[in-house]
Residue frames relative to the residue before (quaternion, step in Angstrom):
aa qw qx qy qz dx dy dz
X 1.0000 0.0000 0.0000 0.0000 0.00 0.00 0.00
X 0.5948 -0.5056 0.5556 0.2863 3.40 -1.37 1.41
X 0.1805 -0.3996 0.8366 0.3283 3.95 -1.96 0.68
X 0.6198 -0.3334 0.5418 0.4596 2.85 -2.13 -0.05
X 0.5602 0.5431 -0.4403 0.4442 4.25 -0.24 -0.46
X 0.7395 0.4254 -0.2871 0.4357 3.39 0.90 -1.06
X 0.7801 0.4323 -0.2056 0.4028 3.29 1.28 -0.99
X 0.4238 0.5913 -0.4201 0.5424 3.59 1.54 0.54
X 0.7405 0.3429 -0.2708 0.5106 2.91 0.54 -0.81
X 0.4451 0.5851 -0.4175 0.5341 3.97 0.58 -0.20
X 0.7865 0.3237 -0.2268 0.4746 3.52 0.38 -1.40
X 0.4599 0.7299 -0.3242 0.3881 3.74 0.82 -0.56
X 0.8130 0.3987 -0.0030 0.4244 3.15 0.53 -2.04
X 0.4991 0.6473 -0.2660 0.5110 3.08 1.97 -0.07
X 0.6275 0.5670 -0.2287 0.4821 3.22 0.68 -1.58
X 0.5891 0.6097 -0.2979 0.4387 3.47 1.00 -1.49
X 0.7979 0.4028 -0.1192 0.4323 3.21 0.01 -1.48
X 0.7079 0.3744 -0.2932 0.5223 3.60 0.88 -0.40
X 0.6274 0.4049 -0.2680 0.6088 3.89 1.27 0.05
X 0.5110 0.5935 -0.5951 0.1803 3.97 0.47 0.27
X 0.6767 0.5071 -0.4129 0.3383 3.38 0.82 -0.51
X 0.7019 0.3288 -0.4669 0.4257 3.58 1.32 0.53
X 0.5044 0.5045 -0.5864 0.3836 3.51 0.94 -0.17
X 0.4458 0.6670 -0.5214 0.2906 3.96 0.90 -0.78
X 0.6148 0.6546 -0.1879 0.3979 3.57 1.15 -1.70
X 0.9026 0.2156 -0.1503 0.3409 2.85 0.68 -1.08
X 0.5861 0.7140 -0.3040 0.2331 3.25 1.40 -0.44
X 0.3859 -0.7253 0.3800 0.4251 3.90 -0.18 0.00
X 0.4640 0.7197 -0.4037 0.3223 3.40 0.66 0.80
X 0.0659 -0.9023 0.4234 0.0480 3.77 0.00 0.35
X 0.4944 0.2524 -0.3842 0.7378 3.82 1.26 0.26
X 0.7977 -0.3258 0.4497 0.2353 2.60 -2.65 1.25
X 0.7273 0.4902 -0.3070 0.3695 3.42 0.16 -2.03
X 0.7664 0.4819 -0.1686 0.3898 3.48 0.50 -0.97
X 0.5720 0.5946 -0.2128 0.5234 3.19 1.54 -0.32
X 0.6532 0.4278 -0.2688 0.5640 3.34 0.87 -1.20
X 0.7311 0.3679 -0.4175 0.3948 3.85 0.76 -0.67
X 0.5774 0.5435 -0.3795 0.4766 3.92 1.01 0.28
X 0.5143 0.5040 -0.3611 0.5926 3.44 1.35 -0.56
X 0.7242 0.5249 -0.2296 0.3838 3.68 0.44 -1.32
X 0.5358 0.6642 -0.0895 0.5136 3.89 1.85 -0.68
X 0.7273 0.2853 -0.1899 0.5946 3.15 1.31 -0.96
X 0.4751 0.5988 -0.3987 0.5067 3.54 1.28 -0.25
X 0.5701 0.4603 -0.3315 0.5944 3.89 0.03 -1.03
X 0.8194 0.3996 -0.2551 0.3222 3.90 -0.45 -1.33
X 0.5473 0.4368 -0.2453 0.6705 3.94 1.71 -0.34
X 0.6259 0.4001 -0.4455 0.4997 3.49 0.52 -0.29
X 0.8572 0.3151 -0.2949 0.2811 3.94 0.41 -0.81
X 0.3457 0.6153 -0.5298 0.4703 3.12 1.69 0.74
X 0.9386 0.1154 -0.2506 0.2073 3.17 0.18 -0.77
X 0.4902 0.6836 -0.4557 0.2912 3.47 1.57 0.92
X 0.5862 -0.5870 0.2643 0.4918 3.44 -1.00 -0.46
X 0.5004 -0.6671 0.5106 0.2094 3.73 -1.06 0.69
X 0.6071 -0.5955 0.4532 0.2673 3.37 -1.18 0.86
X 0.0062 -0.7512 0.6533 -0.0941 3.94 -0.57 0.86
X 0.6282 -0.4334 0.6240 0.1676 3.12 -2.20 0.90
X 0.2660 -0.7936 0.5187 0.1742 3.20 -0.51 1.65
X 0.2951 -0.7085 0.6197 0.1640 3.79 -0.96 0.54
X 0.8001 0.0430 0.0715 0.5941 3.87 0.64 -1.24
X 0.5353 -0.5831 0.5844 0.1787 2.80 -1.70 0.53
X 0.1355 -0.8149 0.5357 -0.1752 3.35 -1.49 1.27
X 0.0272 0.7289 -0.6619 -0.1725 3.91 -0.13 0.57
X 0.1080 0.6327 -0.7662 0.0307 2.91 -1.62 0.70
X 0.5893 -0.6113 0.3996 0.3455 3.75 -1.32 0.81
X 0.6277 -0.7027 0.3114 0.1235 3.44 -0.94 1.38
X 0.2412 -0.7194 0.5470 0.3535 3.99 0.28 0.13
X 0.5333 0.6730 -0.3068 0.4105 4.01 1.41 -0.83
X 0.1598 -0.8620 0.4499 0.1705 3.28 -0.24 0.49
X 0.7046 -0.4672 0.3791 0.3763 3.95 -0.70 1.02
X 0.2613 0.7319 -0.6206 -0.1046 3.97 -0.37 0.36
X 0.5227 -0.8194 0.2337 0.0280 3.17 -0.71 1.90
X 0.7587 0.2925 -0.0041 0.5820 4.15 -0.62 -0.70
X 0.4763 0.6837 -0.4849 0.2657 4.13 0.87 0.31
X 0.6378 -0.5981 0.4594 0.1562 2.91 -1.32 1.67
X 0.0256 0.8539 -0.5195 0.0149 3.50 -0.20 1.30
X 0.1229 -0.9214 0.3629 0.0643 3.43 -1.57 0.96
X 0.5899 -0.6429 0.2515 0.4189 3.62 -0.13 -0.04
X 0.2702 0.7513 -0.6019 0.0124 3.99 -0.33 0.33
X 0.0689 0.6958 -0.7148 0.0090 3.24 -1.56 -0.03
X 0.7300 -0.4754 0.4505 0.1953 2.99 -1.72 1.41
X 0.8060 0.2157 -0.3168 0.4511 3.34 -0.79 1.41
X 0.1477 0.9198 -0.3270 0.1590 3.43 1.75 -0.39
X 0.0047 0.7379 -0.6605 -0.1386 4.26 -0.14 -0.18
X 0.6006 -0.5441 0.5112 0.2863 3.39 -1.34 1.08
X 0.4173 0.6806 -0.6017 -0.0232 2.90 -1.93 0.94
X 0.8366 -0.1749 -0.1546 0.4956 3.31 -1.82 0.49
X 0.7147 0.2473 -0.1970 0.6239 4.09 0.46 -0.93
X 0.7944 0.5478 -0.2075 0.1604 3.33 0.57 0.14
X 0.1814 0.9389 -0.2618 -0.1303 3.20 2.42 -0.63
X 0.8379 0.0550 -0.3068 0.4481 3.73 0.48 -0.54
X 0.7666 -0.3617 0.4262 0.3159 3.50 -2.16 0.81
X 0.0361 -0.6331 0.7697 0.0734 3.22 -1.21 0.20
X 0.0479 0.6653 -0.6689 0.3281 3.43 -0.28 2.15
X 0.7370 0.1139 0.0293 0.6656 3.02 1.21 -1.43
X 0.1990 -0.7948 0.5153 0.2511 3.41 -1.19 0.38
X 0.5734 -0.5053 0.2748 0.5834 4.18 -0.86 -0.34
X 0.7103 0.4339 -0.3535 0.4269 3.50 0.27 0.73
X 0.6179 0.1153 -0.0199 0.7775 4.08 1.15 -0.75
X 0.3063 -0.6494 0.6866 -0.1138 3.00 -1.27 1.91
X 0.5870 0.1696 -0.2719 0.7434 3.94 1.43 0.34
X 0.1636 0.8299 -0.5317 0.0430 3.39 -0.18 1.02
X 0.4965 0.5844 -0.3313 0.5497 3.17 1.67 -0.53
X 0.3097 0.8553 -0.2911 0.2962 3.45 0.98 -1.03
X 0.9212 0.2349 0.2688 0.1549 1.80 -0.72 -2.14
X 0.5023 0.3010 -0.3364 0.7376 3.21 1.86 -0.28
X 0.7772 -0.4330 0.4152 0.1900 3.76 -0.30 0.34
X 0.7439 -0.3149 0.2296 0.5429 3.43 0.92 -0.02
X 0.7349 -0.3787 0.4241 0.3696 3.23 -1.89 0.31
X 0.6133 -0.6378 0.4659 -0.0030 3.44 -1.17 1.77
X 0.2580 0.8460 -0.4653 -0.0350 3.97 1.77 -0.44
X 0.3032 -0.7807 0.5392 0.0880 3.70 -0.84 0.94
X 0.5400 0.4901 -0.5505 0.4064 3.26 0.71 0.29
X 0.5234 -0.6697 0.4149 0.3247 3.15 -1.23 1.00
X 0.7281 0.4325 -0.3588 0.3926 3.57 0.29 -0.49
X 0.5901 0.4466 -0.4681 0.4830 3.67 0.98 0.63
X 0.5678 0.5369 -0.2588 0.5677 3.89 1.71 -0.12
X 0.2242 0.6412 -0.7333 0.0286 3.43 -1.75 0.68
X 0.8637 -0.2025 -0.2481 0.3892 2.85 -1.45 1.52
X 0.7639 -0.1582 0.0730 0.6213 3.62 -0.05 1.42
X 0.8798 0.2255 -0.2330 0.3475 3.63 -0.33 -0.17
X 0.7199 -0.3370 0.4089 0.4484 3.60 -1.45 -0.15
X 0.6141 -0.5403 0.5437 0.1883 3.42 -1.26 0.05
X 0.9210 0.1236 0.0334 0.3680 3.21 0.53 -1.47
X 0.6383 0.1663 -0.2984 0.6899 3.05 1.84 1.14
X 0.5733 -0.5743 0.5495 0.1987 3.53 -1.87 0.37
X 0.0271 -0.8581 0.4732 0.1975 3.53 0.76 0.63
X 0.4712 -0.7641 0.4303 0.0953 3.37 -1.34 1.08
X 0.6253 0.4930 -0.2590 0.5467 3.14 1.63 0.56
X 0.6425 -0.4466 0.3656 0.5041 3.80 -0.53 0.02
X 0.1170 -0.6137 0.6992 0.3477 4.31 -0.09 0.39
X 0.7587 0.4315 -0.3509 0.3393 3.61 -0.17 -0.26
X 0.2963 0.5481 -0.6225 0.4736 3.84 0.05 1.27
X 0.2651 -0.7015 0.6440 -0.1516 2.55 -2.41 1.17
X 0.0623 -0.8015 0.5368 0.2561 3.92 -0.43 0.04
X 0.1121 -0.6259 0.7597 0.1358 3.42 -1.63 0.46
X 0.5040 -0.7175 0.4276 0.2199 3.32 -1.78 0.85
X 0.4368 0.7191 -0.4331 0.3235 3.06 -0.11 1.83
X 0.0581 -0.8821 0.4671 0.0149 3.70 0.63 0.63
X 0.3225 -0.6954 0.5788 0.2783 3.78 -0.39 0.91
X 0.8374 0.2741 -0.0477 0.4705 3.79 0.38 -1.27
X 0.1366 -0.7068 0.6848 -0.1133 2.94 -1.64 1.29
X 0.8894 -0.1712 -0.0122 0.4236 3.24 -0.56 1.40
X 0.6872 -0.6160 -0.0356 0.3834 3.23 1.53 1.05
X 0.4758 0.5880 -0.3504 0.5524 2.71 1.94 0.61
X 0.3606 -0.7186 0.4635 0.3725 3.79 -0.85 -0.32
X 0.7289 -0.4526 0.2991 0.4176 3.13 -1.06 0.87
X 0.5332 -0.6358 0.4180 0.3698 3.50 -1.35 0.05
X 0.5966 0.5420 -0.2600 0.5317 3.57 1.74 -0.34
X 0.5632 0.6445 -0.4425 0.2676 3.76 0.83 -0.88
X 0.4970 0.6072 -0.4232 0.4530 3.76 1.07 -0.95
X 0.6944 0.4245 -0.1477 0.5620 4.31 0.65 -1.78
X 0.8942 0.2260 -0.2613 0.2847 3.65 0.07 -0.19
X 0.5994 0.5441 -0.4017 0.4283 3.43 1.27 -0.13
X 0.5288 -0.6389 0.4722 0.2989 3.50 -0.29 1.07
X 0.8160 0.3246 -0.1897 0.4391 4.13 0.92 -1.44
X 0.1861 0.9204 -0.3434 -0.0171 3.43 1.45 -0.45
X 0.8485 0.1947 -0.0770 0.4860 3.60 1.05 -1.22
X 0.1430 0.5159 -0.6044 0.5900 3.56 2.31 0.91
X 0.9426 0.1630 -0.1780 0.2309 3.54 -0.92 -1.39
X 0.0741 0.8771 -0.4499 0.1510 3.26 0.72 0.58
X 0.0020 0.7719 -0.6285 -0.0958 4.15 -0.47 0.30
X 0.4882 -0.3893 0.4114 0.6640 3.08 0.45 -1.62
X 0.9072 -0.2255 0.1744 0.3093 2.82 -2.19 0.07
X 0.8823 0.2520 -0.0689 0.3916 3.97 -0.70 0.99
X 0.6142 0.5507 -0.2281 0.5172 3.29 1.59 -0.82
X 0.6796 -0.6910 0.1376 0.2043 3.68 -0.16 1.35
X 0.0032 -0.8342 0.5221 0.1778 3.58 0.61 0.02
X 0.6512 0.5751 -0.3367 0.3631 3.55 1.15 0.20
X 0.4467 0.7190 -0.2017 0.4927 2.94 1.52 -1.59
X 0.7707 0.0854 -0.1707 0.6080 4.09 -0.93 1.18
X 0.2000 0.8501 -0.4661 0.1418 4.33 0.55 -0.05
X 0.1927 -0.7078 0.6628 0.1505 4.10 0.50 0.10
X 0.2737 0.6405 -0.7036 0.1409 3.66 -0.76 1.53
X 0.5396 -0.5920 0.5467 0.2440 3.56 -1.75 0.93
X 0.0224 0.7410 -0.6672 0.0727 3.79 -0.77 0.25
X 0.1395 -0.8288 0.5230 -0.1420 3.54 -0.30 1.91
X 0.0103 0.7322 -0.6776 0.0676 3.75 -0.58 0.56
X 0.8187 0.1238 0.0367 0.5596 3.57 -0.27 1.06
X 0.7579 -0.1986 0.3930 0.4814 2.79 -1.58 -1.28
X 0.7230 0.5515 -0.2748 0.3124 3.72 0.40 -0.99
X 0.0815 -0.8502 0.5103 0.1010 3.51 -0.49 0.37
X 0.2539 0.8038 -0.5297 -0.0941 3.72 -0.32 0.71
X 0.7117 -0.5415 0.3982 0.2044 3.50 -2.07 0.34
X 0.0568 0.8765 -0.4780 0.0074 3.51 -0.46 0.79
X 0.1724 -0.7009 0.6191 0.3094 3.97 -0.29 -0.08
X 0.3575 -0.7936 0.4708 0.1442 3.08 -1.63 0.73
X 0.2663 -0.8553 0.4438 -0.0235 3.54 -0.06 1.94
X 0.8353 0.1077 -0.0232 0.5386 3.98 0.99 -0.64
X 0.1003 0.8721 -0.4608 -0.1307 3.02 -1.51 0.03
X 0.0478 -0.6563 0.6715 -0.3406 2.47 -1.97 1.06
X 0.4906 0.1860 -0.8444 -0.1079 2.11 -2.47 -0.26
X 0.9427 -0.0322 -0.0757 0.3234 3.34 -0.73 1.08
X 0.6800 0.4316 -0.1037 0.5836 3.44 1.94 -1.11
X 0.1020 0.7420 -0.6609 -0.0473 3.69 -0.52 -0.15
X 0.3454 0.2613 -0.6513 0.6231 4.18 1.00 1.51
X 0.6822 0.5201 -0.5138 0.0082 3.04 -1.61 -0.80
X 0.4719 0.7588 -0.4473 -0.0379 2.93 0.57 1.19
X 0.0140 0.8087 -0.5269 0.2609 3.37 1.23 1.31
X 0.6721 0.3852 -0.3432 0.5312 3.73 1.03 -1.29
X 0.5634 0.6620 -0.4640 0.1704 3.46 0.65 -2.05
X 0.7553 0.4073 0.1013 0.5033 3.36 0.59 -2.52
X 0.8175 0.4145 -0.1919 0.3508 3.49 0.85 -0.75
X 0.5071 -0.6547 0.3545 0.4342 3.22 -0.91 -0.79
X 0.1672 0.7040 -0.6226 0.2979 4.08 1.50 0.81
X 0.4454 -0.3542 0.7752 0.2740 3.13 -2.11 0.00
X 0.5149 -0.5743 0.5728 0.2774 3.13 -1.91 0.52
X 0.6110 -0.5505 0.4422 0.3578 3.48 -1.22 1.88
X 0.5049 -0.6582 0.4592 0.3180 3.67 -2.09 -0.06
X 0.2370 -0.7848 0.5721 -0.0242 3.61 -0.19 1.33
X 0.7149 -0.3210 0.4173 0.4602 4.02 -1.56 -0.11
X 0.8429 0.4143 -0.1764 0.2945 3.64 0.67 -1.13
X 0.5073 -0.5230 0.2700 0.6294 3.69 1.29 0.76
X 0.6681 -0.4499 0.4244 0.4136 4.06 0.23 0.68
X 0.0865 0.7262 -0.6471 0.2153 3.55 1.14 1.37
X 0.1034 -0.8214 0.5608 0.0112 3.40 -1.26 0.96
X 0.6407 0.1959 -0.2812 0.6870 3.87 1.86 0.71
X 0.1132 -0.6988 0.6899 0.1510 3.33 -1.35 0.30
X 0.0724 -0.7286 0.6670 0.1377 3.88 0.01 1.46
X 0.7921 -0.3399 0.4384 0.2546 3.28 -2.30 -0.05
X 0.5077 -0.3708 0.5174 0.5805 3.92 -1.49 -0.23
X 0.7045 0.5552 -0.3230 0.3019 3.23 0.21 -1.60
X 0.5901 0.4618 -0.3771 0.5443 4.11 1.17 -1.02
X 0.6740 0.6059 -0.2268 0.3567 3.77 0.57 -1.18
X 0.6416 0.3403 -0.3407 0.5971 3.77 1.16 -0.66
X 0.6033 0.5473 -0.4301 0.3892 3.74 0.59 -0.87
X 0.7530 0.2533 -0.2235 0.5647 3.71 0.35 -0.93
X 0.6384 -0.5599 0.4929 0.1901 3.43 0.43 0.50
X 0.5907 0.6490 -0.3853 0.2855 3.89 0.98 -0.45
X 0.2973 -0.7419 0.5663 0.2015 3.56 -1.65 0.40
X 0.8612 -0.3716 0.0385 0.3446 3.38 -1.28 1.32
X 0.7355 0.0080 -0.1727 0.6551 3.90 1.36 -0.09
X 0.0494 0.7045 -0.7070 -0.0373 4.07 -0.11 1.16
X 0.3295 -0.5909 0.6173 0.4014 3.26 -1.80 -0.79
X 0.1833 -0.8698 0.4556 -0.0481 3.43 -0.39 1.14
X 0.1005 -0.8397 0.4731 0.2470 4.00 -0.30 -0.15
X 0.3273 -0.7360 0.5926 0.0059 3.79 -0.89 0.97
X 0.4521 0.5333 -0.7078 -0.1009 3.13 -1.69 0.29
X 0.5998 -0.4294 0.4941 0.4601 3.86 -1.67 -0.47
X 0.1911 -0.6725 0.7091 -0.0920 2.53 -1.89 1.07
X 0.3644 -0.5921 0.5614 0.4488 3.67 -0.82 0.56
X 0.6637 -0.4562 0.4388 0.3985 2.88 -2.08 -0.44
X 0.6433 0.5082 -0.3993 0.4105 3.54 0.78 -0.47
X 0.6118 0.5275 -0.3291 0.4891 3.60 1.12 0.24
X 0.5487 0.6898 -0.3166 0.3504 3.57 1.43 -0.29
X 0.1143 -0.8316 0.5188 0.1621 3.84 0.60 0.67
X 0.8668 -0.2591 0.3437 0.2519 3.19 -1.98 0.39
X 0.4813 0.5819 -0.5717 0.3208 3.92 -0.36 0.70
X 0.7012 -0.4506 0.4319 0.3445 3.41 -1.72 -0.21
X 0.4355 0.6584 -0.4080 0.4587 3.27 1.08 0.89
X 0.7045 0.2971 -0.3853 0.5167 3.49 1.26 -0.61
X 0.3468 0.8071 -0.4313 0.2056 3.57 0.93 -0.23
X 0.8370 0.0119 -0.0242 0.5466 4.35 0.99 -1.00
X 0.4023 0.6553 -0.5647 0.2996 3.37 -1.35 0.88
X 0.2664 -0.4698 0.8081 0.2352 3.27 -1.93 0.64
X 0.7906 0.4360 -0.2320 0.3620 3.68 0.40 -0.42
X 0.6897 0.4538 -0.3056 0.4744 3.41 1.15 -0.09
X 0.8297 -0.4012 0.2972 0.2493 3.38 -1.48 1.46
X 0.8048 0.2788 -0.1793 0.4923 3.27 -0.06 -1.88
X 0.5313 0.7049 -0.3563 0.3064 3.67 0.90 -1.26
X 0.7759 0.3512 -0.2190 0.4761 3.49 0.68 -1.75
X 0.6675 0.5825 -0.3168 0.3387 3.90 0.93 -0.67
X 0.6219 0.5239 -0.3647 0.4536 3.29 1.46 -0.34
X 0.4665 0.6472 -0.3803 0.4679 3.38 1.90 -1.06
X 0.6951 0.4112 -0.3290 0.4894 3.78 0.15 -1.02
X 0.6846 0.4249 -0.4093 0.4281 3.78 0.03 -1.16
X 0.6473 0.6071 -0.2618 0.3794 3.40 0.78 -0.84
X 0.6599 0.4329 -0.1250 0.6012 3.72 0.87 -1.37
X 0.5739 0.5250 -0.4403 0.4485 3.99 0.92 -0.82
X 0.5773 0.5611 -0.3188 0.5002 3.88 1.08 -1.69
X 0.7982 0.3250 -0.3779 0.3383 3.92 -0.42 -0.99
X 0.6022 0.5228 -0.4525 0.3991 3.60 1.22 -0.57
X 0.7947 0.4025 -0.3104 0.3318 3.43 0.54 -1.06
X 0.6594 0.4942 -0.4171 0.3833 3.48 1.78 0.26
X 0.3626 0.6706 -0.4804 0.4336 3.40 1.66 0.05
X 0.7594 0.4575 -0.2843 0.3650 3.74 0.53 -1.96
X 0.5915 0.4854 -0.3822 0.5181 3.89 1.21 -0.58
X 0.5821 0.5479 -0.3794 0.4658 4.04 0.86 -0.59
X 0.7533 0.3809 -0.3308 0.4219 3.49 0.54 -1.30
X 0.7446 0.5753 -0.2899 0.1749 3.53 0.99 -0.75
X 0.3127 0.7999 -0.2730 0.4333 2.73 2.71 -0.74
X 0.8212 0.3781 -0.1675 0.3933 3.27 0.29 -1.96
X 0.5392 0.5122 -0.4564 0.4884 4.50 1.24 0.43
C-alpha cells in the first residue's frame, strides 16, 4: 500500500509523463539532449514538494538506521593543531574543508589527558564540536565537487547549498567500541586518502596505509569517551540528527545541530520576553 507522499508523488510523475508532449511545446529547448535535461528539472522539483525537508532537531529519537554498521575498523588518534609525523605527514592546523581550523575551533585540541576535562581542553571553550572525526573521502576539489559526489553520497540533494559547499563537512556518525556507543560529526579527511569512497558509501575495507589499514581518525574527546588507545578497532556508521541521543556531544559548537537550536530557542524566548516587557510598561 501507497503512503500518501508516495501517492503524490506517483500521481505527479504521472501528470508529468502524460504532459511531455506539451511541456516539449513549450519549453525553450530544441535538441532531445537538452530536452530530456528540462524534463529531468521538473522531475527533481516534484520530488521536493513532496519529500521531507531538513529541520532543527529539538529531541532525540532512535529509529533503525538505513546506514549500515562498518565493522573491525582500524581506529586512530587526531586532533586539531596536530604537527606532521613519520605515520603522520600532514598538520592538522587546517583541515580539507576550514583552512583556519585551528582558528576556528579556538585553540590547540591538546590530547593529553591531564590537560582535558570532560571532553574538552582546559584552557579554552572550543567553538567547534570536541567530538569530530575524519573518513577518507572529500566531496570537493578545487571548489567544485567531484564528478562522483552527486552518485555516492547517499544525502547529496537533502544537503545541497550550491555548487562546492560540503555536503559532508558537519555529518552525525556513530563510532561503537564494545558496548558503548559515542556521537561524532565529521570535520576532516583521511587517514591518508580523501577518494575512497567505495569504503566511505560502499561496502570496500579501508585500502593499506602506514597505520595497519586505519580507516577513521576519531577525536581526544571520541578517544576518552570509548575509552580507546592510540590504534583500537572500532565500528562506525551515519546517523541523522534526529537519531543523535543525549550525551556530551551536543553540549559545544558554532557547527553543531543541537548547539545552534538551543541558540535560536533561546534568542526566540528573550525576544518574546522583551515584546511582553515593552508592552507591560504602555
Amino acid at each position: 500500500m501507497f503512503t500518501k507522499p508516495a501517492k503524490i508523488f506517483c500521481a505527479t510523475l504521472a501528470l508529468a509523463t502524460a504532459t511531455l508532449p506539451l511541456l516539449r511545446a513549450q519549453s525553450p529547448y530544441e535538441s532531445s539532449a537538452d530536452f530530456a535535461k528540462y524534463a529531468m528539472k521538473l522531475r527533481a522539483q516534484a520530488l521536493l514538494k513532496v519529500e521531507p525537508q531538513v529541520f532543527i532537531p529539538t529531541t532525540s529519537r532512535f529509529s533503525s538506521s538505513r546506514y549500515p554498521w562498518k565493522t573491525d575498523i582500524v581506529t586512530t588518534i587526531f586532533w586539531i593543531g596536530e604537527n606532521p609525523t613519520a605515520n603522520n605527514p600532514v598538520p592538522n592546523h587546517k583541515s580539507s574543508w576550514d583552512s583556519a581550523w585551528t582558528e576556528n575551533y579556538g585553540g590547540y585540541d591538546d590530547p593529553d589527558p591531564s590537560r582535558r576535562h570532560d571532553y574538552i581542553p582546559i584552557n579554552f571553550v572550543p567553538r567547534q564540536n570536541p567530538f569530530y572525526c575524519a573518513l577518507p573521502f572529500n566531496d570537493v576539489t578545487h571548489g567544485q565537487f567531484k564528478p562522483e559526489t552527486p552518485m555516492v553520497v547517499p544525502w547529496f540533494r537533502q544537503a545541497l547549498v550550491q555548487q562546492g559547499h560540503s555536503v559532508c563537512k558537519d555529518r552525525w556518525v556513530a563510532i561503537r567500541r564494545g558496548s558503548r556507543v559515542c556521537y561524532a560529526q565529521w570535520e576532516d579527511c583521511g587517514p591518508f586518502r580523501t577518494d575512497h569512497w567505495q569504503y566511505v558509501f560502499r561496502n570496500e575495507r579501508p585500502r593499506p596505509n602506514l597505520n595497519h589499514g586505519a580507516g577513521l581518525d576519531v577525536s581526544p574527546a571520541v578517544r576518552d569517551y570509548l575509552a580507546i588507545g592510540p590504534t583500537s578497532l572500532t565500528d562506525w556508521q551515519f546517523v541523522e540528527v534526529r537519531d543523535v541521543p543525549p550525551g556530551p556531544w551536543r553540549n559545544y559548537g558554532d557547527n553543531n545541530n543541537f548547539v545552534i537550536a538551543r541558540r535560536q530557542t533561546e534568542q526566540r524566548l528573550a525576544e518574546q520576553y522583551s515584546t511582553k516587557k515593552t508592552k507591560a510598561k504602555k
